[in-house]
Structure formats: structure tokens, C-alpha cells
C-alpha positions as CSV (number, residue, x, y, z in Angstrom):
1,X,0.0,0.0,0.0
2,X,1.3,3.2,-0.8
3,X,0.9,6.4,1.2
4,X,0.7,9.8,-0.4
5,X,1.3,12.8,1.0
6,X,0.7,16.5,-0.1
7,X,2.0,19.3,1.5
8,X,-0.1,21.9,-0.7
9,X,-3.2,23.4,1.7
10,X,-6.4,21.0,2.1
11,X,-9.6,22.0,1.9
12,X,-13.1,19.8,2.4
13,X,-16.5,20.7,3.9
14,X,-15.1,21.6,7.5
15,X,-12.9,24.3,6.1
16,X,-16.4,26.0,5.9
17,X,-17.2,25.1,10.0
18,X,-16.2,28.1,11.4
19,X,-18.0,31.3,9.0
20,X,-20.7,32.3,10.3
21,X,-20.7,30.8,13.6
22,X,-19.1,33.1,15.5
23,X,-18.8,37.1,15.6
24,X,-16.8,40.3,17.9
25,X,-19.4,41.8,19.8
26,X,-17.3,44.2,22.1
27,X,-14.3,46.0,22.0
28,X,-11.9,48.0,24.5
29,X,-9.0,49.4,24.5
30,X,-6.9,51.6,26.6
31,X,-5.2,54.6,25.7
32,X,-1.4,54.3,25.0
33,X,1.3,55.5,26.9
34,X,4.9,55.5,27.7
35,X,4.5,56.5,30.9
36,X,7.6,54.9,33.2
37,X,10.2,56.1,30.8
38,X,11.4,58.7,32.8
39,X,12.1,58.6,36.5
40,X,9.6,59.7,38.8
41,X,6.3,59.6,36.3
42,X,2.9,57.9,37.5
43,X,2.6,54.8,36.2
44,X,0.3,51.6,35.7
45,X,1.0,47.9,35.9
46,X,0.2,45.4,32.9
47,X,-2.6,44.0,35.6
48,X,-4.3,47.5,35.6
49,X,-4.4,47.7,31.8
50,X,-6.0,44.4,31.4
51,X,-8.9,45.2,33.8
52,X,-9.3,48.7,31.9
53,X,-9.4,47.0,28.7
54,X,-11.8,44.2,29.8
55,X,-14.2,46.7,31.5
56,X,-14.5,48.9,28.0
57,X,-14.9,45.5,26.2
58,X,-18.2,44.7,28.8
59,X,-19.2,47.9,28.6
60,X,-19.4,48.1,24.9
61,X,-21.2,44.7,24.6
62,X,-23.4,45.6,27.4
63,X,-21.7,42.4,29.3
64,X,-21.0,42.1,32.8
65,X,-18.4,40.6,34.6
66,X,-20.7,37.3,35.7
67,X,-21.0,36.8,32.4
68,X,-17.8,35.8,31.8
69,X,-17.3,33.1,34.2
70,X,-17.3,29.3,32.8
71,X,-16.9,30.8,29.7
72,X,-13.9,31.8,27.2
73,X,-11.0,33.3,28.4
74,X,-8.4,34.3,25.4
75,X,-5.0,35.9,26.1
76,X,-1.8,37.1,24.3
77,X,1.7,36.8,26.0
78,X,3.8,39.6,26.8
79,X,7.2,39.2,25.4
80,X,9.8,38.0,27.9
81,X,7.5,37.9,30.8
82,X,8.8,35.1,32.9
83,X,5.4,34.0,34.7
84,X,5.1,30.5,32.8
85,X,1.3,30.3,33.6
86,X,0.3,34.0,32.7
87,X,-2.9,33.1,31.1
88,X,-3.9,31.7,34.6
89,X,-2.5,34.9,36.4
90,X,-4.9,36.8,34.0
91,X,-7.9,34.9,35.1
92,X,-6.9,35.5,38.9
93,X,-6.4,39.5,37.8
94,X,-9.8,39.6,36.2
95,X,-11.3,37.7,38.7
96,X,-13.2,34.9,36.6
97,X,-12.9,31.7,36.2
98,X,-12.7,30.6,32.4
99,X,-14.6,27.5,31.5
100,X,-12.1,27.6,28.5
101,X,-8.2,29.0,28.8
102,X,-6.6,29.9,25.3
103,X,-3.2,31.1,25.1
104,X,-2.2,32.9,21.8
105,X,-0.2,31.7,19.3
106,X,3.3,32.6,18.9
107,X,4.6,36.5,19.0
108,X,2.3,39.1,17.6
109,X,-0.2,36.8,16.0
110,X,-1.7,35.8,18.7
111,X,-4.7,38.3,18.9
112,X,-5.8,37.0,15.6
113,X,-4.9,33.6,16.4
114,X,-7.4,33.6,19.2
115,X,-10.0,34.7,16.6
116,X,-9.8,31.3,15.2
117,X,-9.5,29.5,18.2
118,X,-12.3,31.0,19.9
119,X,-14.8,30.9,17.4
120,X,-14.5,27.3,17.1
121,X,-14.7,26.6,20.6
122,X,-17.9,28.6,20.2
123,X,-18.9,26.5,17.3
124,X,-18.5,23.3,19.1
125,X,-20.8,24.5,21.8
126,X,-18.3,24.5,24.4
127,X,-18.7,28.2,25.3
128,X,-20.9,30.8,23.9
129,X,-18.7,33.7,25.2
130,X,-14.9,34.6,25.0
131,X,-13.2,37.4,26.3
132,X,-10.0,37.8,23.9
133,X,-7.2,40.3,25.8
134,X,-3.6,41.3,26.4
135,X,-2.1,43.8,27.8
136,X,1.7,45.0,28.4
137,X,3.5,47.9,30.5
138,X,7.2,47.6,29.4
139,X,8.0,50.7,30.8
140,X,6.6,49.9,34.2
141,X,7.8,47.0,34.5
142,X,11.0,45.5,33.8
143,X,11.9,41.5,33.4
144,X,15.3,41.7,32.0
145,X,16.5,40.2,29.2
146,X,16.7,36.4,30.1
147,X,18.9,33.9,28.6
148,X,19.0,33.9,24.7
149,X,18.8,31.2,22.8
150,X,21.8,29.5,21.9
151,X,21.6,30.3,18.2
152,X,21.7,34.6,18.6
153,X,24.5,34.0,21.2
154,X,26.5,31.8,19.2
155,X,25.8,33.0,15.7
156,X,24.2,36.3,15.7
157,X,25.4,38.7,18.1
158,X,29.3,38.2,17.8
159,X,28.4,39.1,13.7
160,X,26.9,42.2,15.3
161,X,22.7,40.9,14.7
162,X,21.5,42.9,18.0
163,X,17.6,41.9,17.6
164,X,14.8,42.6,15.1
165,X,16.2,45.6,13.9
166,X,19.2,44.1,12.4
167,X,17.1,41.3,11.3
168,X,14.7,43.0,9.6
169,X,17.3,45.7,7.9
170,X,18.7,42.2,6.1
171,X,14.9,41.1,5.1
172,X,14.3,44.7,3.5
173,X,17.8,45.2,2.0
174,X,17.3,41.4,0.0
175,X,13.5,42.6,-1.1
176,X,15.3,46.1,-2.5
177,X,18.2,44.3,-4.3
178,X,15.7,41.5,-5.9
179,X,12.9,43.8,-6.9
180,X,14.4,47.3,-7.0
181,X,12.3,48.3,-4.1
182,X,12.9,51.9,-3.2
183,X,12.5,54.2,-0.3
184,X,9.4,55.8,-2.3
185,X,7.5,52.3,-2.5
186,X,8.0,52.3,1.3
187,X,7.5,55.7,2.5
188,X,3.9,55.4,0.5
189,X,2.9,53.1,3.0
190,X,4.3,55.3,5.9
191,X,2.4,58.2,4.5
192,X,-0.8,56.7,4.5
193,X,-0.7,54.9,7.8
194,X,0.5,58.3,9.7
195,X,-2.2,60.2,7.4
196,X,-5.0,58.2,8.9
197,X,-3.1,58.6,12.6
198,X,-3.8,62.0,12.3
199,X,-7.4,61.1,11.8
200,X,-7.5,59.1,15.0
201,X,-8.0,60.4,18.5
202,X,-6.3,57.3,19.8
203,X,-3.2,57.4,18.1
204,X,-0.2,58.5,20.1
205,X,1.8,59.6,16.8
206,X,-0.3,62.0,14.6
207,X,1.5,64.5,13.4
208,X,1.0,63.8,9.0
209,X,4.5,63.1,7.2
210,X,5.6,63.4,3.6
211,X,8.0,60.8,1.9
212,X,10.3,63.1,2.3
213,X,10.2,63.0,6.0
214,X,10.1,59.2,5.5
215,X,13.4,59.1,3.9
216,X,14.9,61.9,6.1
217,X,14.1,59.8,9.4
218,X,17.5,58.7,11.3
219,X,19.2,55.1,10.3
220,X,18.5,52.5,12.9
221,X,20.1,49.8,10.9
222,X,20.6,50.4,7.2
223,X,18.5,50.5,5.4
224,X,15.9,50.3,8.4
225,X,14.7,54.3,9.4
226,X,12.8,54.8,12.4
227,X,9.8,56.0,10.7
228,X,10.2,52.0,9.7
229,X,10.0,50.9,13.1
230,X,7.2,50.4,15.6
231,X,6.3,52.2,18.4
232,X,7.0,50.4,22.1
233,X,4.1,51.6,24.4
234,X,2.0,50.7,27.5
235,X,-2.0,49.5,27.2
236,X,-4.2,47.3,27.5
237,X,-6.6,45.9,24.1
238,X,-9.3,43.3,24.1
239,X,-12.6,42.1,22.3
240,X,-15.2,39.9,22.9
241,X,-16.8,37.0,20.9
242,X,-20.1,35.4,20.7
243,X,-22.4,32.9,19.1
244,X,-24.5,34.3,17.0
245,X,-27.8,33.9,18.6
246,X,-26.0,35.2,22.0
247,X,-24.9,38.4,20.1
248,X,-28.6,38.5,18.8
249,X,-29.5,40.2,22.3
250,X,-26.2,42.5,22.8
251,X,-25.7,46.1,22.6
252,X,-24.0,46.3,19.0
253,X,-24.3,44.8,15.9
254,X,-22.2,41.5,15.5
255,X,-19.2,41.7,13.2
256,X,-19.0,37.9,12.1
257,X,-15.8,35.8,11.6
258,X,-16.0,34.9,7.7
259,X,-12.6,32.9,7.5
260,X,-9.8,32.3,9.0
261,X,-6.5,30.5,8.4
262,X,-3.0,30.1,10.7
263,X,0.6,28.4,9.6
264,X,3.2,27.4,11.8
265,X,5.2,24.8,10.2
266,X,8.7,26.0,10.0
267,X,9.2,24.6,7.0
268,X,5.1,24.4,4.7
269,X,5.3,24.3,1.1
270,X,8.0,23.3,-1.3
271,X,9.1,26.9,-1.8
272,X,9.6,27.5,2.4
273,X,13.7,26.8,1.7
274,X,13.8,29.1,-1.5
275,X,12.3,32.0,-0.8
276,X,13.1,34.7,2.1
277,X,10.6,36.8,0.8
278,X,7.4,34.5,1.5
279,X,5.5,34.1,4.6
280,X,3.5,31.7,5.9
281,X,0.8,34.7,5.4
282,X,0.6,33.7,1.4
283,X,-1.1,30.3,2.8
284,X,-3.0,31.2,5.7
285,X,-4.2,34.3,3.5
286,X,-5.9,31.9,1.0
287,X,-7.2,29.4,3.5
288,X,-8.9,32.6,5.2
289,X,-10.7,34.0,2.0
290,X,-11.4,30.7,0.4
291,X,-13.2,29.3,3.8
292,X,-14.8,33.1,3.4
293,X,-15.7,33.0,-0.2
294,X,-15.0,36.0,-1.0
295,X,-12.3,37.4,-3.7
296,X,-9.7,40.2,-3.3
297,X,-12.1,43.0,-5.1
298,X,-14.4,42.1,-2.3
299,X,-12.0,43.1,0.3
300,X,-12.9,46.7,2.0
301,X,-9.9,47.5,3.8
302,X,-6.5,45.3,4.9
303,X,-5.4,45.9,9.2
304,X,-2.0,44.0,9.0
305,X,0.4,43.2,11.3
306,X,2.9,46.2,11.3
307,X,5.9,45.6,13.2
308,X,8.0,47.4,10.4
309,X,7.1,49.1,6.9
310,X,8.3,46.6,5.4
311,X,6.5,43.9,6.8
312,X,3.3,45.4,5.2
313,X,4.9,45.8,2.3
314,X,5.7,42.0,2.2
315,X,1.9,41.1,3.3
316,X,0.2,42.8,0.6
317,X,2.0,41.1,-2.2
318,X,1.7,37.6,-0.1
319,X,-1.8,38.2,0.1
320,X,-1.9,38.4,-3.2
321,X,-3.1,41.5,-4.1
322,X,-0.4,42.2,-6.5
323,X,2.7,40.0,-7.5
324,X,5.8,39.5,-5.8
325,X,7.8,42.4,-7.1
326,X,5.4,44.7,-8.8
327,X,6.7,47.8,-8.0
328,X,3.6,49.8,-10.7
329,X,0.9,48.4,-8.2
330,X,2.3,50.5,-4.7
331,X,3.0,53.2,-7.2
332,X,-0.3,54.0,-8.3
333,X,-2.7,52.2,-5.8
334,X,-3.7,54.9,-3.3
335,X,-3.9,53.3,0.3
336,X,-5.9,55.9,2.3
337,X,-9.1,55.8,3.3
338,X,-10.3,57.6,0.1
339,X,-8.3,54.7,-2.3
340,X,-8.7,51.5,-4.0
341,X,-6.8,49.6,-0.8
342,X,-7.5,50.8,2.5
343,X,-4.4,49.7,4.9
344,X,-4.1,51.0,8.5
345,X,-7.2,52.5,8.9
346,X,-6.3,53.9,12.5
347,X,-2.7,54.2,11.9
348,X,-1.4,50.7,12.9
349,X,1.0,50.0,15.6
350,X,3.9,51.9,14.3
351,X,1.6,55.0,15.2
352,X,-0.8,54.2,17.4
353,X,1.8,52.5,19.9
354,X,2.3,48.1,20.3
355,X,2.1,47.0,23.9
356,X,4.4,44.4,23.3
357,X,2.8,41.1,21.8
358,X,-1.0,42.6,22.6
359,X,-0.6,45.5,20.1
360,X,-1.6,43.1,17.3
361,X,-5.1,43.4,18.8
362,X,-5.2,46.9,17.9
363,X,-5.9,45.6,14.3
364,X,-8.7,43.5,15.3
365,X,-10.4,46.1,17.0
366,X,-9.7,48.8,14.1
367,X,-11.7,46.3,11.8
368,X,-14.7,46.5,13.8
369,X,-14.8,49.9,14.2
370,X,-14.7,49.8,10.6
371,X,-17.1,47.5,9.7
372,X,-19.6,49.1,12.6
373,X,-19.1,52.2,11.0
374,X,-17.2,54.0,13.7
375,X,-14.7,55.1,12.1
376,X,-15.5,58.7,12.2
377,X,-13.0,60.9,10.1
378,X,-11.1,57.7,9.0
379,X,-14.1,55.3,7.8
380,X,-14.2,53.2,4.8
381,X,-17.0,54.0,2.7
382,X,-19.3,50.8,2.8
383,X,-17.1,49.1,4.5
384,X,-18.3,45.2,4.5
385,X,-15.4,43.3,4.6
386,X,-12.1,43.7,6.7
387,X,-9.0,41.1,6.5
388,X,-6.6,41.4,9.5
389,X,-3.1,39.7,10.1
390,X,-0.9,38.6,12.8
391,X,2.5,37.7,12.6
392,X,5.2,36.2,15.1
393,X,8.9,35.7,15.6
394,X,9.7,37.2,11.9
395,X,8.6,34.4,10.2
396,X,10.5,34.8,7.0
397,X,11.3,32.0,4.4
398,X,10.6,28.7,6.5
399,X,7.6,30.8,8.1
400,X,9.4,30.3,11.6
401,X,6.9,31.2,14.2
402,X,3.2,32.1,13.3
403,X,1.0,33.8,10.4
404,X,-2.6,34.0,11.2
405,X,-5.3,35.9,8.6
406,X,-8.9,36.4,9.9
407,X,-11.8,37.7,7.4
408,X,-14.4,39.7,9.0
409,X,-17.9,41.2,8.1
410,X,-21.1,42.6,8.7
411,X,-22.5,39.2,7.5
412,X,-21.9,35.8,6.3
């Protein structure tokens, strides 16, 4: 007998199981802050955000906290926070007691990782509730650095590869040389994330910038500028899920989950060894809109993971709304609000601030408000359908770490 195996993606009647059956039907989020950077300023713990967040998630649902108990409890991990059993430290903080306890998936994607999770846990009729939430003060509260893993002490930092700065620069610089990528093609995307900022009461950075103020910004590690870079902040973010008939009988309208897909595997598809360039996104990307039947003209607005410029850059053409090098489509596609791709409606992380690995939830939460139509000075005309992304641990050619793509909407 002969076995046969495929590693292309797989897709039957279940891949359908989850649309539909499950939808956001509260958000909260704190306001950011660096608060603790300099000596003698008031500052909050990571325990106070997450009760903050959680109370403006109830509160916009029209939940209480007895709700949540035997229910879903959803959270991200801060980076290097040494508390092995943090997801049950959060349940102590909020003081419930989950019925169901969901850590998120590696790095930043766990806030959209959780989407998936909990809205099959919700499908199988485990829970009917979820309360999705992370929250991180790094300049309250210091952890130090820990032991790194042997391969960065051994092989990186002696060659002078001091974190994701230097890692990313390399990522960028290959994507420039193979595809004639230029500062321009980048900034565009700077431009229009910051132009929407400045839209947003929330955003910490909101002062507009040209390209030229894109290109002028200082060199963190050539050719990385630190209008490239994310913004390090305090806060607290989290939303709430719900079967639909329980979201029937809440406060706002349900925002449903249409799709979803995730990839781990360090080493998926027969390209993962011969190509820096591709994330695990291109797959989970086409699991998501496939299980959400929907094609890439029906797409209203893209909220992706935004740890560097370049790392949206890389997402749009994985997603597959262009091809792999075409430099014509980020020249004339116009991604504001007012254009034919929407991307960082609120101003993404690298404006609105990342509280560690629960900024990714920011994206989420920007989606709904979109797709509510709260979106004030920044909405998407008609918005009906939003696609968010989560990304951890750089996951560059093998995909190492995890991509997760979720496809919202005001329906199924």
C-alpha cells in the first residue's frame, strides 16, 4: 500500500465550519502611553491595563463581569514575561474563572490567532462567550533580558545581529536588491498609515509626514529608518466573541468571523527553503478568503500586522493583491481611506503604539470599528469586509513562528 502525501493546503467541507458561527461583539481598549520612561512619572501595571481594557470590552457589549465566568478566556503573551502560567495569572487578575483558557499563538499573532480558536470553541458549543485580551506595561515593569537562545548568542550577536532591527534591515535590503524596491515604495505606505493617525483620536503619533520626512528619518540599521520601526508603548486591548444567537441580544451589531487561516510549520510548502521573501501569510491568507468566499475585489480595507514598513509591504503582495515584485501596483494604488486599498485604517501599531505582543489586537479592534461604521474621520465608505493579520517571531522564508489571517464582516 502506498501512502501519499501533499504538503499543498487542504480544503473539504469543515474548512467552511467556522463562518458564520461566531462574531466580535465588544471591543476595549486603553489609551497608550509610555508612561515609566522617565524617572519619577505615575505609572500603571500590565494587571491594571487588562482590567481597563476588559471593563471597555463589557461595557461596549453591554456584558458584565458574571458573564464571563465558565466561559472563554483568550489571552496574548507579553514578550519576555517570565510568569510560565500568565494566562492563569490573568484569570486571577480579572477575577473569573474561564470554563475555557486559550493562550495565543506565537509572537504578535496571537490576537488573531485567538479569533480562530475562539470561534471554534464557540462553534462546538463548548462556550458561547470569549473574552480575547492582552495587555503589556514595558516601561513599568521591567523582566530583563533572560537567557537567549543558543543560536543569537553563538551566531548572531558576535556578527553584530543585536535583535529585530538588524534582522529586519537584512529582510528589507534582499526585497530592495531582488525587486528594485525603493525608499518611495515604502515611504507610500508610511504616508498613509501616519495620514490616517492623524485622523484618530487614539493614536499616540499624529502629526502627518511626507515621503520626504520618511526618507529623512535617522538610520536604525541600514536601510531600516525609524519611521520603519514600531512604536514600544504601555496598554491594554481586548474584544469579545459570541455565538451568533447570543450576540442576537447584545448592545451592538455582530461583526462575524468569515474565514480564518493560521501556519506554523517551520518549514510548509515546497518553496519555504527558497524564498526569504514569503511568509506563511501567502497560505493562511488563501485558506482565510477561500473558507470566506470572498475574492480580493471584495475586500474593503486590509489591518496588517505592522511591526516594520516593510512587513506590510511584504503582506500585501503575499496576500496576493499584487505579484511579488510589482513595484507599478504600490505606485499608483492609493492606500488611504479615500483609495482602492485601505491599509491601516487607525494608523497601525507603528503609530498608534504596540504594547508588546498585545498590540496586534489593535488591528482587530480597528476592523470593527470599521465594519460598525465608527470610524469617524477615517471610515471606509461601505465598508463590508475587513482582513486582519498577525505575525510572530519574523517568520521569513521557513515561516518560523506564526501567520494568522482572519476575514471579518457585517454578515456571512
Amino acid at each position: 500500500m502506498k501512502l501519499h502525501f501533499s504538503l499543498e493546503p487542504h480544503y473539504n467541507d469543515q474548512t467552511m465550519s467556522i463562518r458564520g458561527k461566531a462574531a466580535i461583539v465588544g471591543i476595549g481598549e486603553t489609551p497608550t502611553d509610555r508612561l515609566g520612561s522617565k524617572p519619577g512619572e505615575p505609572r500603571k501595571s500590565s494587571a491594571q491595563y487588562l482590567a481597563w481594557a476588559m471593563r471597555l470590552a463589557l461595557e461596549d457589549a453591554g456584558l458584565t463581569l458574571k458573564d464571563l465566568n465558565g466561559q472563554g478566556l483568550g489571552v496574548t503573551i507579553p514578550t519576555a514575561y517570565p510568569q510560565p502560567f500568565w494566562p492563569e495569572e490573568v484569570a486571577e487578575i480579572l477575577g473569573i474563572t474561564p470554563g475555557l483558557l486559550l493562550a495565543g499563538s506565537t509572537g504578535g499573532a496571537g490576537a488573531v490567532s485567538l479569533v480562530g480558536g475562539m470561534a471554534a470553541a464557540i462553534n462546538s458549543g463548548l462556550i458561547d462567550i470569549a473574552l480575547c485580551i492582552g495587555a503589556a506595561a514595558p516601561f513599568s515593569e521591567h523582566f530583563g533580558g533572560g537567557i537567549q537562545p543558543g543560536d543569537m548568542r553563538d551566531f548572531e550577536i558576535p556578527f553584530g545581529t543585536m535583535g529585530p532591527n538588524s534582522k529586519i534591515a537584512m529582510v528589507m535590503r534582499r526585497h530592495m536588491h531582488q525587486y528594485g524596491t525603493t525608499l518611495d515604495h515604502l515611504g507610500k505606505i508610511a504616508v498613509a498609515g501616519r495620514y490616517h493617525a492623524s485622523l484618530n483620536p487614539s493614536a499616540y503619533l499624529k502629526k502627518p509626514i511626507t515621503i520626504q520626512d520618511y526618507k529623512d528619518s535617522r538610520l536604525v540599521a541600514d536601510p531600516v529608518r525609524l519611521l520603519d520601526c514600531v512604536l514600544p508603548a504601555n496598554g491594554g486591548k481586548a474584544y469579545i466573541m459570541a455565538s451568533p444567537e447570543r450576540a442576537k441580544n447584545l448592545r451592538k451589531a455582530p461583526i462575524f468571523v468569515r474565514g480564518f487561516g493560521e501556519r506554523s510549520n517551520p518549514s510548509y510548502g515546497p518553496r519555504a527553503a527558497s524564498d526569504a521573501l514569503i511568509m506563511g501569510v501567502a497560505d493562511a491568507g488563501r485558506v482565510a478568503m477561500e473558507m470566506a468566499g470572498i475574492k480580493h475585489g471584495d475586500v474593503s480595507f486590509l489591518e496588517l500586522y505592522d511591526d516594520y514598513i516593510i512587513v506590510v509591504y511584504l503582506q500585501i503582495e503575499d496576500l496576493g493583491f499584487c505579484a511579488k515584485g510589482d513595484l507599478g501596483f504600490f505606485e499608483r494604488t492609493d492606500f488611504t481611506i479615500n483609495g482602492q486599498l485601505p491599509i491601516q485604517t487607525g494608523g497601525g501599531m507603528i503609530n498608534c503604539g504596540q504594547p508588546s505582543t498585545a498590540g496586534g489586537t489593535i488591528h482587530v479592534i480597528e476592523a470593527v470599528r470599521q465594519l460598525r461604521g465608527e470610524g469617524d474621520q477615517r471610515q471606509v465608505a461601505g465598508a463590508k469586509i475587513g482582513l486582519v493579520t498577525g505575525l510572530g517571531v519574523l517568520p521569513y522564508g521557513k515561516n518560523l513562528g506564526c501567520c494568522a489571517v482572519a476575514v471579518l464582516g457585517t454578515d456571512v
